[in-house]
DRENBAVEX-917776 format. One line per field, with one value per residue (C-alpha): residue number from 0; residue in one letter; x, y, z. Coordinates in Angstrom, 3 decimals, decimal comma, padded with zeros to 6 digits. Example, Ala and Ser with C-alpha at 12.3 -4.5 7.8 and 13.67 -1.06 7.14 Angstrom:
// DRENBAVEX-917776
pos <- [0; 1] .
code <- [A; S] .
xx <- [012,300; 013,670] .
yy <- [-004,500; -001,060] .
zz <- [007,800; 007,140] .
This chain:
// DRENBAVEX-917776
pos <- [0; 1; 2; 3; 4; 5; 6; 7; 8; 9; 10; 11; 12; 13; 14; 15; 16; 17; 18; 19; 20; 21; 22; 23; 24; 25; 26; 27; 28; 29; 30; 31; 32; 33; 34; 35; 36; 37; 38; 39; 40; 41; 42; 43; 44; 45; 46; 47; 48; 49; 50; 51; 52; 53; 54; 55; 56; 57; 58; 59; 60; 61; 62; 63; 64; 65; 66; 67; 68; 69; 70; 71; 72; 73; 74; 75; 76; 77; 78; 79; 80; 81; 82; 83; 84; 85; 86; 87; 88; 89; 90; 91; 92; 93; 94; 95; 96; 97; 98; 99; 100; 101; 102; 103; 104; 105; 106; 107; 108; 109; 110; 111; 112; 113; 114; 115; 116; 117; 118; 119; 120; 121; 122; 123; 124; 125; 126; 127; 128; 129; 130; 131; 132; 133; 134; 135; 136; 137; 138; 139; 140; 141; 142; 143; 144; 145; 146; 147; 148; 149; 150; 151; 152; 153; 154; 155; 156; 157; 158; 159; 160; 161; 162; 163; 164; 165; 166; 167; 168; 169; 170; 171; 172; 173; 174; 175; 176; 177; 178; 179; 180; 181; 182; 183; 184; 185; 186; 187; 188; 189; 190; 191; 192; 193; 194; 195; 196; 197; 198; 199; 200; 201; 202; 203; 204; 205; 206; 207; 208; 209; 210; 211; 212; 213; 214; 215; 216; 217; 218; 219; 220; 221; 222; 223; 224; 225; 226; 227; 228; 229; 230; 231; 232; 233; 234; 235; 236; 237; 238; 239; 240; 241; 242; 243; 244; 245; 246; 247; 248; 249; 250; 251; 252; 253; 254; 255; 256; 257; 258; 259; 260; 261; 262; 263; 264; 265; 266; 267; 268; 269; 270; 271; 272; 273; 274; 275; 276; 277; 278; 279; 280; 281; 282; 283; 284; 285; 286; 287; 288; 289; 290; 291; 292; 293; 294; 295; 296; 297; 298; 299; 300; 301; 302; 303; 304; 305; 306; 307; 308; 309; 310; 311; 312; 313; 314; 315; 316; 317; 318; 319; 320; 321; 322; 323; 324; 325; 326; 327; 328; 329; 330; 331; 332; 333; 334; 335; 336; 337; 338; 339; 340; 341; 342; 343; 344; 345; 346; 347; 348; 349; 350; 351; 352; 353; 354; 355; 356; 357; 358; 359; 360; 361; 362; 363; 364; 365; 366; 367; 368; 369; 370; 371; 372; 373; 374; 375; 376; 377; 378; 379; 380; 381; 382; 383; 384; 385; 386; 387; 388; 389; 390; 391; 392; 393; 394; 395; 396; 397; 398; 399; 400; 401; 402; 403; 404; 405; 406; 407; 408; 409; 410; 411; 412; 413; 414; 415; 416; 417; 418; 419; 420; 421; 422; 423; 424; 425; 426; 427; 428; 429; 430; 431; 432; 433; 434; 435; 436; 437; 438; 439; 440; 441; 442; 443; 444; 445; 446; 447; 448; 449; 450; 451; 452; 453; 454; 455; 456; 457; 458; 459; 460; 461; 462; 463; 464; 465; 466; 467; 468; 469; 470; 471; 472; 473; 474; 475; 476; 477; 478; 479; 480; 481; 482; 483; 484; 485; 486; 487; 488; 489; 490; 491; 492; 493; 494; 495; 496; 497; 498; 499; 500; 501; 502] .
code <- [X; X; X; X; X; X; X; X; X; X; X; X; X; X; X; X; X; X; X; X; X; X; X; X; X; X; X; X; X; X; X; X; X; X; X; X; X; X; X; X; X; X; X; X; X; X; X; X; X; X; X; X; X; X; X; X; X; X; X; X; X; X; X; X; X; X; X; X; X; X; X; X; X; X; X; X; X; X; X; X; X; X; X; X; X; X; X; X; X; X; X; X; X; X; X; X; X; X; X; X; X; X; X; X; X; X; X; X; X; X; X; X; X; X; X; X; X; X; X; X; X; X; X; X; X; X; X; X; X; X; X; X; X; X; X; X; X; X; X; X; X; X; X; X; X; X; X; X; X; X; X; X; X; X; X; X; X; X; X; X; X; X; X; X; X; X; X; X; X; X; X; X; X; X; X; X; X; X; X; X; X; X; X; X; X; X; X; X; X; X; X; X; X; X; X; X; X; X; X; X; X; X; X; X; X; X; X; X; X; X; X; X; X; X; X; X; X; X; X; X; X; X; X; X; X; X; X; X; X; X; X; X; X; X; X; X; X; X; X; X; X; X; X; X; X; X; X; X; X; X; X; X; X; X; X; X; X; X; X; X; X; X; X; X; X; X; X; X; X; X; X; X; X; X; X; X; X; X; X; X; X; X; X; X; X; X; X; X; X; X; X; X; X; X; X; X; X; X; X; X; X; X; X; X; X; X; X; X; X; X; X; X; X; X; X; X; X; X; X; X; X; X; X; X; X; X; X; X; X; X; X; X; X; X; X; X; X; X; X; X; X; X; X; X; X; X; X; X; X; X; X; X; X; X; X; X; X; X; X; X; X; X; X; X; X; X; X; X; X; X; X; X; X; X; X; X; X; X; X; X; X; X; X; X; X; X; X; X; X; X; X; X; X; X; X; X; X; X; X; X; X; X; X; X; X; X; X; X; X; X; X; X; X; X; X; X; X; X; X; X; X; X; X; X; X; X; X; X; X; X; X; X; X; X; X; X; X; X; X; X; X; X; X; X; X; X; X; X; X; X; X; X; X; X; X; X; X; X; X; X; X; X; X; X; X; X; X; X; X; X; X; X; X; X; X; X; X; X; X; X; X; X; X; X; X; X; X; X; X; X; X; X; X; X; X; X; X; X; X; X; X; X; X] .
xx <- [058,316; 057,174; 060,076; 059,357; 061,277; 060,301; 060,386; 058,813; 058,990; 058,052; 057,461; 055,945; 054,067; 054,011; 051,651; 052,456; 055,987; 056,389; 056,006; 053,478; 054,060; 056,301; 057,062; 058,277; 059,924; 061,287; 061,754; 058,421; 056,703; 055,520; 053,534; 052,545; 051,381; 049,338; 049,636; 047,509; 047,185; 049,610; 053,152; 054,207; 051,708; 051,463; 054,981; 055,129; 051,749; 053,021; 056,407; 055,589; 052,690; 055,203; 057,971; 055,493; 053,900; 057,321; 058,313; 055,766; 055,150; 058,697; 057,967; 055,264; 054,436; 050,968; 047,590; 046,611; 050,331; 049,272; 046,111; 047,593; 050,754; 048,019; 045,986; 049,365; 049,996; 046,968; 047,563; 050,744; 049,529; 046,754; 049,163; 051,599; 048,659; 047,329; 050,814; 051,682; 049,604; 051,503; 050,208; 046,579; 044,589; 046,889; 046,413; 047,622; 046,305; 047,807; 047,911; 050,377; 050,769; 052,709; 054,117; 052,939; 052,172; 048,599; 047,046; 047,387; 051,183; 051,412; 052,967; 050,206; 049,563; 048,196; 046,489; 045,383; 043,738; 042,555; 042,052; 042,333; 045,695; 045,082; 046,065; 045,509; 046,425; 047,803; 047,816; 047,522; 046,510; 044,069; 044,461; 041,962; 041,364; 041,584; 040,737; 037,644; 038,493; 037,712; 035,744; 032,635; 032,103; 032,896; 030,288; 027,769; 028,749; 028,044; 024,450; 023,908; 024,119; 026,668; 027,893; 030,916; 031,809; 030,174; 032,445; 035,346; 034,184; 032,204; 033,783; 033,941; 035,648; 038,857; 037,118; 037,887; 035,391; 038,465; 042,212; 045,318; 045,713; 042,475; 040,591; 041,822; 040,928; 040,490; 039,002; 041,160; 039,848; 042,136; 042,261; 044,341; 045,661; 047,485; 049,656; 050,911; 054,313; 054,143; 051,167; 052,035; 050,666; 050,536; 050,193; 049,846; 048,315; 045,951; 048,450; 048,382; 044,765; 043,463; 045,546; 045,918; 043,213; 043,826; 043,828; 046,985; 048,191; 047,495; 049,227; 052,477; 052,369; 051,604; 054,875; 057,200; 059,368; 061,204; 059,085; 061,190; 061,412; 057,164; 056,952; 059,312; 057,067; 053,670; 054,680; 056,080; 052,789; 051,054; 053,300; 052,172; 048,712; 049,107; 050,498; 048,211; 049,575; 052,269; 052,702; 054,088; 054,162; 055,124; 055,001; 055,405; 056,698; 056,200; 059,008; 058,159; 054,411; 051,931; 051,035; 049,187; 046,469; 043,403; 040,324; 038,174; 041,377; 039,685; 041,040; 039,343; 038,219; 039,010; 037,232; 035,963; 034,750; 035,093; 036,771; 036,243; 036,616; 037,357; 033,930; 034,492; 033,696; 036,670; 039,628; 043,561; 043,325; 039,821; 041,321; 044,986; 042,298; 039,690; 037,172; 034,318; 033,002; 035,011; 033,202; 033,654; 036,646; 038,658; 040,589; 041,925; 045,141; 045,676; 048,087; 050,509; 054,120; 055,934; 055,831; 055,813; 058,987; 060,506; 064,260; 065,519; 068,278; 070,214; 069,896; 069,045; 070,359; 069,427; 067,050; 068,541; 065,604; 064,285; 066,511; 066,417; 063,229; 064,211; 063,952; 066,436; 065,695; 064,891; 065,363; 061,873; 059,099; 057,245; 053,453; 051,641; 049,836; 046,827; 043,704; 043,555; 039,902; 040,687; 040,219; 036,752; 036,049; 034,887; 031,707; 031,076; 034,434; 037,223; 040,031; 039,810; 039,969; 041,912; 040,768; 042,756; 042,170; 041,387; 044,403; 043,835; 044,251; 045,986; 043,350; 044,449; 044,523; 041,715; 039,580; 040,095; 038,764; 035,578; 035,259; 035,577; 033,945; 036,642; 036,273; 039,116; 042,100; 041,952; 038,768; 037,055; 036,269; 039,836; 041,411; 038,898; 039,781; 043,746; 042,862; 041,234; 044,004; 046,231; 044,073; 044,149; 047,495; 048,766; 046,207; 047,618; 051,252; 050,513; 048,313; 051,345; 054,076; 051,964; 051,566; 054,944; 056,574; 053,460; 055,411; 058,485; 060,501; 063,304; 065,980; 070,060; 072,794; 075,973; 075,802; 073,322; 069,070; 068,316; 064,842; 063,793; 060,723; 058,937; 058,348; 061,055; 062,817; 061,232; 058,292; 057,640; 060,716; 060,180; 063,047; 063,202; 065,481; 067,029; 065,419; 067,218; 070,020; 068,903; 073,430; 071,659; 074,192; 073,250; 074,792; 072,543; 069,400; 068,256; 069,335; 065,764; 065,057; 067,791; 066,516; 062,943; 065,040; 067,330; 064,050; 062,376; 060,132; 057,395; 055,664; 052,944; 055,234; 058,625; 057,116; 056,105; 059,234; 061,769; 059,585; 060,136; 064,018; 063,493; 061,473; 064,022; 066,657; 064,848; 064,135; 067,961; 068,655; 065,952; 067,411; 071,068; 069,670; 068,544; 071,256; 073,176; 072,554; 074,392; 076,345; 075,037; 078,050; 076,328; 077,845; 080,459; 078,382; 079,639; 079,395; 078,730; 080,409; 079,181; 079,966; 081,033; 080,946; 083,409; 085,849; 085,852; 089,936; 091,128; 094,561; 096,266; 100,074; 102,091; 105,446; 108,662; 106,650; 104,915; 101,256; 099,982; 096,006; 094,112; 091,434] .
yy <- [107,005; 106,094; 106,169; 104,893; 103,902; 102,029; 100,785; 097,715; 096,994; 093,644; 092,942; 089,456; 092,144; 091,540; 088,224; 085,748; 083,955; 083,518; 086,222; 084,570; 087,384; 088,238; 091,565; 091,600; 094,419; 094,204; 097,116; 096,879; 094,109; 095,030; 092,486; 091,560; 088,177; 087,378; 083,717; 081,629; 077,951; 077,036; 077,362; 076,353; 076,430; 080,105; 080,744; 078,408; 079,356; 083,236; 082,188; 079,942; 082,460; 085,476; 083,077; 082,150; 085,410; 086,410; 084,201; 083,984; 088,076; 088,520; 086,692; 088,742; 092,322; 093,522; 093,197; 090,202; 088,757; 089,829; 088,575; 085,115; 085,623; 085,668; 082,594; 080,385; 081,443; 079,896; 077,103; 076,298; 076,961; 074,371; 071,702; 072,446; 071,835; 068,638; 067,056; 067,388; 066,175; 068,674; 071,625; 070,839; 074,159; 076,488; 079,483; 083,160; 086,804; 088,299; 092,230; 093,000; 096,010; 096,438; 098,567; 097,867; 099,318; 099,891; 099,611; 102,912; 103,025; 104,843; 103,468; 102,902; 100,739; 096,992; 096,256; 093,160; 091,528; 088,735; 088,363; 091,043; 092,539; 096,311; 098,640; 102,404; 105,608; 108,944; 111,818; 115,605; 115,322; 112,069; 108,964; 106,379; 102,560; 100,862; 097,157; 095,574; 093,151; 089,475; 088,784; 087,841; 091,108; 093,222; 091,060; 091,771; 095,913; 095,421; 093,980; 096,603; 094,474; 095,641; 099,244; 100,205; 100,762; 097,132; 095,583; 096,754; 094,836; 091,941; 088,137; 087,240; 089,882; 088,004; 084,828; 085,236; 084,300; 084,546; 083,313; 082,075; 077,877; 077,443; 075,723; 074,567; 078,075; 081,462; 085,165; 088,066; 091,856; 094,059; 097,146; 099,962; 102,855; 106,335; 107,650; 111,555; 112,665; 112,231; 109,803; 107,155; 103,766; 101,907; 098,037; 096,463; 093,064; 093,660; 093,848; 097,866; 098,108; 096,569; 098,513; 101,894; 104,445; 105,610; 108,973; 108,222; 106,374; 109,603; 111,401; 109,538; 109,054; 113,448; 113,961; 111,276; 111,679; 108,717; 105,412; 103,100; 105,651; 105,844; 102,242; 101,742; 104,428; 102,713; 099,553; 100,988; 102,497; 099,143; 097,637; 100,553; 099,923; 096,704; 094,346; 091,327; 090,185; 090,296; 093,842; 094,625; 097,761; 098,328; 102,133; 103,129; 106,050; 107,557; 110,075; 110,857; 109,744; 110,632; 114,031; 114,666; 112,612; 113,990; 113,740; 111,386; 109,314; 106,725; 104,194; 101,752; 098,206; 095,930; 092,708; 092,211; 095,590; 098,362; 099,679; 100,865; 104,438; 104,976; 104,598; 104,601; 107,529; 109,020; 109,830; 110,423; 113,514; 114,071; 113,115; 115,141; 118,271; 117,931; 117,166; 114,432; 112,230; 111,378; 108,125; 107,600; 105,534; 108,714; 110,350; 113,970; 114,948; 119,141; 119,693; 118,149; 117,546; 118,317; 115,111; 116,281; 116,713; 115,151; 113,443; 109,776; 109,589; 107,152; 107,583; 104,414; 102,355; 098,694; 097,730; 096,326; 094,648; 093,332; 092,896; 096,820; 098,374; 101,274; 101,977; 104,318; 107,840; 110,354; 114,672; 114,523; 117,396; 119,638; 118,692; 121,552; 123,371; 121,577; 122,731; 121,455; 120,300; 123,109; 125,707; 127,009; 128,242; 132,248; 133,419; 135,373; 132,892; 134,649; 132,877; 130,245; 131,450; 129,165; 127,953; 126,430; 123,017; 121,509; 119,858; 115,853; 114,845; 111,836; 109,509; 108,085; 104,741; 104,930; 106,633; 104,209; 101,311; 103,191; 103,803; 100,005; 099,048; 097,231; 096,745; 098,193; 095,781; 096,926; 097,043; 096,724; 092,706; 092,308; 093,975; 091,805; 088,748; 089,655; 090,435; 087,318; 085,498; 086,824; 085,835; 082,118; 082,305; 083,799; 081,539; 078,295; 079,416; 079,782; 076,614; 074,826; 076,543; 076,014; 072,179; 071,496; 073,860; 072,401; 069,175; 068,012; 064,581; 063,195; 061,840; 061,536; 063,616; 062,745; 060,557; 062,834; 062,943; 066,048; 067,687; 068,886; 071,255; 070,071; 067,127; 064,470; 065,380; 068,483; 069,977; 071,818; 074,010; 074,271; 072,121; 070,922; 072,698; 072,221; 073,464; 071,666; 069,824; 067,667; 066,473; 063,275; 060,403; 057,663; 055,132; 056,514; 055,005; 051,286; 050,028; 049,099; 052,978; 053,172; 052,191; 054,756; 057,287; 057,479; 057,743; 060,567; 059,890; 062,323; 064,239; 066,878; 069,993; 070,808; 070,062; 066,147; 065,894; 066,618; 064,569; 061,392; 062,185; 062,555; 058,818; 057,256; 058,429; 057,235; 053,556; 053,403; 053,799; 051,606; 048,949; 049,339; 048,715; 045,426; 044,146; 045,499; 045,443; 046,896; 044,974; 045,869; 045,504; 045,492; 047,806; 046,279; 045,323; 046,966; 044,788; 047,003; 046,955; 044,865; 045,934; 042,702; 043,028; 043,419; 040,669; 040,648; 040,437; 038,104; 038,712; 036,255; 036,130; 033,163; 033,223; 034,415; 036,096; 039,247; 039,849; 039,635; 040,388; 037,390; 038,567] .
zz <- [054,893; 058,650; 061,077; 064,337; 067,831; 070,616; 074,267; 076,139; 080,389; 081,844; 085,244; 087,244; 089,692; 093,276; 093,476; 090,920; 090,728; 087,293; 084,042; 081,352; 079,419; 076,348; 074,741; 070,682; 069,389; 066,000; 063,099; 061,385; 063,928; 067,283; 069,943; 073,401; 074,641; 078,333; 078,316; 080,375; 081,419; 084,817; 085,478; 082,624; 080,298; 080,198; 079,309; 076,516; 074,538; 074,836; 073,293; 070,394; 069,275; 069,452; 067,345; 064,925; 064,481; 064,076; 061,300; 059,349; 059,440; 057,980; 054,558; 053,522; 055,176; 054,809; 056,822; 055,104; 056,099; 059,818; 059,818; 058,220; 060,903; 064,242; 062,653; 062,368; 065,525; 067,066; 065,011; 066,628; 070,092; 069,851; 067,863; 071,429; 073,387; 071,905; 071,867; 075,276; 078,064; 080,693; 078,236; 077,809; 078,092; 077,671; 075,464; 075,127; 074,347; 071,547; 070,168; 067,451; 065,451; 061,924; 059,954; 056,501; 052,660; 052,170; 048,788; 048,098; 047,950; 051,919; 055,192; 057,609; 060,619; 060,823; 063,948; 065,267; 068,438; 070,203; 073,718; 076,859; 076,029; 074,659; 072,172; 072,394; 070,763; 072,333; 069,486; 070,350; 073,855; 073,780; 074,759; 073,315; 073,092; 069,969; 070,627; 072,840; 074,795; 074,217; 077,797; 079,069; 081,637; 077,525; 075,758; 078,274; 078,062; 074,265; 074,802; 077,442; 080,821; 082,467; 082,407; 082,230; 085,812; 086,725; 084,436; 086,111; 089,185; 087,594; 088,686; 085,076; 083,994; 083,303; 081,811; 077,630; 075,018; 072,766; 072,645; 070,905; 071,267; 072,545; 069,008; 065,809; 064,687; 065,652; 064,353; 064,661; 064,508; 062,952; 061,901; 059,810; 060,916; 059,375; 062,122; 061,889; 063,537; 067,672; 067,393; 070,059; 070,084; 073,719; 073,447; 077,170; 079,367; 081,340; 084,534; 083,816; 082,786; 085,437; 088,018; 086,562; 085,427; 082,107; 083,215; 084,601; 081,461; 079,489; 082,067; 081,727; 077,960; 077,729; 080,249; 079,188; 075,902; 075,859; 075,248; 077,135; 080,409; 079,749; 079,857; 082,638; 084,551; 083,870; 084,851; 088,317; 088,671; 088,128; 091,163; 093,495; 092,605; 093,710; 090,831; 091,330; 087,503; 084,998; 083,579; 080,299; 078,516; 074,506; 073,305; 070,044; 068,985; 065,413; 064,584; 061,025; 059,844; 057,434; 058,035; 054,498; 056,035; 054,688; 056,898; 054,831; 055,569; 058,190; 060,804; 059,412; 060,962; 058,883; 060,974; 063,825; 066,280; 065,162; 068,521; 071,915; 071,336; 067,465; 065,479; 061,813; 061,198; 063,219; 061,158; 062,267; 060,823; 062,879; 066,305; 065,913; 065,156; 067,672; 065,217; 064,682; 066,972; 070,227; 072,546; 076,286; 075,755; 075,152; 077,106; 076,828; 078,570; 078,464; 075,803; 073,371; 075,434; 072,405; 070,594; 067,186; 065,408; 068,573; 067,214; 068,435; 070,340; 068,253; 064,960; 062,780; 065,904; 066,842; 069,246; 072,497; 073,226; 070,173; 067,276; 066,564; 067,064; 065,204; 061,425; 059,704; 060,749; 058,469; 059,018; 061,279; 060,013; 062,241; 061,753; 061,233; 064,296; 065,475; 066,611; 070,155; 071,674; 074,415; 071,523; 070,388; 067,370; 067,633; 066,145; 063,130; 061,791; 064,336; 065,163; 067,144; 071,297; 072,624; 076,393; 079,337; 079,603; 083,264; 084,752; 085,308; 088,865; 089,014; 090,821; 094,536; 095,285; 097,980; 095,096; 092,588; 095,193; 096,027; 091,814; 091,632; 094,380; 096,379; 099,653; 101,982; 103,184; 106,791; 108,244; 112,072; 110,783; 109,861; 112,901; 115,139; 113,245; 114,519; 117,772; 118,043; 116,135; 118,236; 121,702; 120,228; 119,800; 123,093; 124,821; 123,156; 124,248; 127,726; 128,016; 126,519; 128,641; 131,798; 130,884; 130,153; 133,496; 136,058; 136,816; 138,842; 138,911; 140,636; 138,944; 139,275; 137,988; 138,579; 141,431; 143,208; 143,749; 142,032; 141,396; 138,038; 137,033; 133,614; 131,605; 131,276; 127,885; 127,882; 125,476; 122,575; 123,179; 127,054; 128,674; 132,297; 134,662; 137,990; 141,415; 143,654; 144,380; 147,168; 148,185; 148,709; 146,531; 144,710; 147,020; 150,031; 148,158; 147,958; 144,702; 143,765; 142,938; 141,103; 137,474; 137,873; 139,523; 136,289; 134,191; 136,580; 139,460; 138,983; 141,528; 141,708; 143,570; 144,594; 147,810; 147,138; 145,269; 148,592; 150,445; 148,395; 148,460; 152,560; 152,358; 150,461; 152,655; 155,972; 154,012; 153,609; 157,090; 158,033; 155,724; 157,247; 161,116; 159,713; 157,949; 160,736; 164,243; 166,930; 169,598; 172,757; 175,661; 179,686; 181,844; 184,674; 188,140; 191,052; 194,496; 197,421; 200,659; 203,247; 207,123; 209,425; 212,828; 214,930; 215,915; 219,562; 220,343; 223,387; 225,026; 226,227; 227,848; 227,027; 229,399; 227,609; 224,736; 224,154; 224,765; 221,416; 220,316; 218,531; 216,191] .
């Protein structure tokens, strides 16, 4: 009897608006979807594969019932896309794993693939990739012309060759796998893969016991590294497996590629032990973090996530000691000496851009181009403030010639404003200004501008003199004096009167 748990993260990242991807966690049926095809699209082809694969997996469960679960899937993703105009295009990835009865009567694994979206498996120390990915930059590794590392950075790396809802029909690689006690199986999109090394995957999934904090973790890590996509994370856990797992006991492929980094002729058994062949898609983590025989938290407890991701626990067995690939064997058939394994250096961001190839964010172009931006920007601010501030007008403000500097009604955010106040009124002007004085008279200084005020005081007066003349009154006329001459006086005596003097 296989007892498992589980634990899922999803994030949008720190680019796109909207998650496309879906996480499924059920008790024997385990999936993640990377849908594709807009804003909407996306969402909708992820979430009517996972529901089908969902439905039609629980009447039947066995690989063919997987296999037969994926190809409905598709189905129903194209039949969505054909209907609906606003949907054309869209399709999803799609990497489910099962647990199922093989023909031999034990519990084992179904796996199945199509698309980008991974599946690996961490046992005793290693951490390995199951699936190849359905891409253009892959197919090109597989006929040897790209390597590896120009993959990583080719353009068409993200274009598919292969997807859910895309054709009437698809073909799904699969394979079947025997999982011991503490195996872990890590289904993911490519918004971890394509940010974090798996070095650092295997690093979290060697120090991490519980699979939801693990998945929680590696989707963090895909964020700092930049989350440019949606990130979701699905680890399995398996509590009690098949530990009489002989080693002729293969993972076998049942269609499609035969994986990444588990040829056929590596067995569960093979990798738990160190032994047979191990590709360049492995990678080996020091030692075992105690996985094996590890006990879940909550015995036979629902999943919160997924309608109970958790079968029915049973007493958990120790697996039995494990030759690690750190161990040698002695000569002359001593017992095996075991060696330290080299710690793994978690790889720096900066390191992982020069592995890739991409080019650094801040550069001497890039801080030009800001100086520069910047230059435009300053420059085009002070052309515009000096525009709008190089003018002055007269105009009236509450019965009174005042002078304004700026543009009438101001500009871009630059408003006139007062710079003098001239005390000259309204009803000291000709009424003829009146009307383009109330608009703004425009002049080319403060200067101009108190000489027109001084002009239309001086035509006012002028005005008045003519309308209104003064009376002009001519001083009084004085006569002068004039000097007679003399009277000469004759006396004469008249008898009985007095002498009296005639003038």
């Amino acid at each position: 009897m296989t007892v498992v748990r589980s634990g899922a993260a999803s994030d949008v990242g720190r680019v796109r608006s909207v998650n496309q991807d879906l996480a499924l966690r059920t008790p024997n049926l385990f999936a993640v979807a990377d849908g594709m095809g807009g804003h909407v699209g996306g969402e909708v082809a992820a979430k009517v594969a996972v529901d089908t694969l969902r439905t039609v997996f629980a009447r039947q469960s066995s690989t063919d019932a997987l296999e037969r679960a994926v190809s409905e899937a598709n189905a129903a993703v194209w039949s969505q896309s054909q209907a609906r105009n606003d949907l054309r295009g869209m399709g999803t990835t799609l990497t489910a794993a099962a647990l199922v009865v093989g023909g031999d009567g034990r519990d084992m694994v179904a796996l199945a693939n199509v698309g980008d979206s991974r599946a690996y498996l961490y046992t005793a120390g290693r951490l390995t990739q199951i699936t190849v990915d359905h891409s253009l930059a892959e197919e090109k590794v597989h006929y040897g012309e790209l390597t590896e590392a120009e993959a990583a950075v080719h353009p068409h790396r993200h274009i598919l060759t292969r997807a859910l809802g895309v054709s009437s029909g698809v073909e799904v690689d699969l394979w079947e796998l025997h999982l011991r006690t503490g195996d872990r199986l890590l289904l993911c999109s490519d918004g971890l893969t394509n940010e974090v090394p798996e070095p650092q995957i295997a690093q979290v999934l060697a120090s991490v016991p519980d699979p939801a904090v693990v998945a929680e973790q590696l989707v963090r890590a895909a964020n700092d590294s930049g989350g440019n996509d949606n990130i979701t994370v699905l680890v399995v856990d398996v509590l009690v497996g098949d530990d009489d797992v002989a080693t002729t006991d293969v993972i076998e492929p049942r269609r499609g590629s035969g994986g990444k980094g588990l040829p056929a002729a590596a067995t569960a058994t093979g990798l738990a032990a160190g032994v047979g062949a191990v590709s360049a898609g492995t990678v080996v983590v020091g030692t075992d973090p105690g996985l094996t025989g590890m006990t879940p938290s909550v015995s036979g407890a629902a999943d919160p996530a997924g309608g109970g991701g958790e079968l029915p626990a049973a007493p958990p067995t120790a697996a039995p000691p494990a030759q690690s690939p750190a161990q040698s064997p002695a000569e002359d058939g001593a017992p095996p000496v075991p060696r330290r394994a080299p710690p793994v250096r978690t790889e720096t961001r900066s390191e992982r851009r020069r592995r890739l190839g991409v080019p650094r964010r801040i550069t001497f172009r890039v801080v030009g181009f800001a100086i520069l931006l910047a230059a435009v920007v300053a420059a085009g601010y002070f052309l515009v403030r000096w525009y709008a501030t190089d003018n002055w007008y007269v105009t009236t403000q509450n019965g009174e010639l005042v002078v304004y500097q700026g543009r009438p009604g101001g500009l871009l955010g630059f408003d006139p404003k007062v710079v003098d106040r001239t005390g000259v009124k309204t009803s000291g002007v000709l009424a003829i200004h009146l009307r383009s004085l109330k608009s703004g008279v425009e002049e080319p200084s403060l200067k101009a501008a108190r000489h027109y005020v001084a002009t239309l005081q001086q035509e006012f007066f002028a005005q008045q003199l003519i309308n209104n003349p003064p009376t002009t009154v001519p001083p009084p006329t004085t006569v002068p004096p004039t000097t007679a001459p003399p009277t000469p006086v004759t006396a004469f005596h008249m008898p009985g009167a007095a002498t009296r003097a005639v003038v």
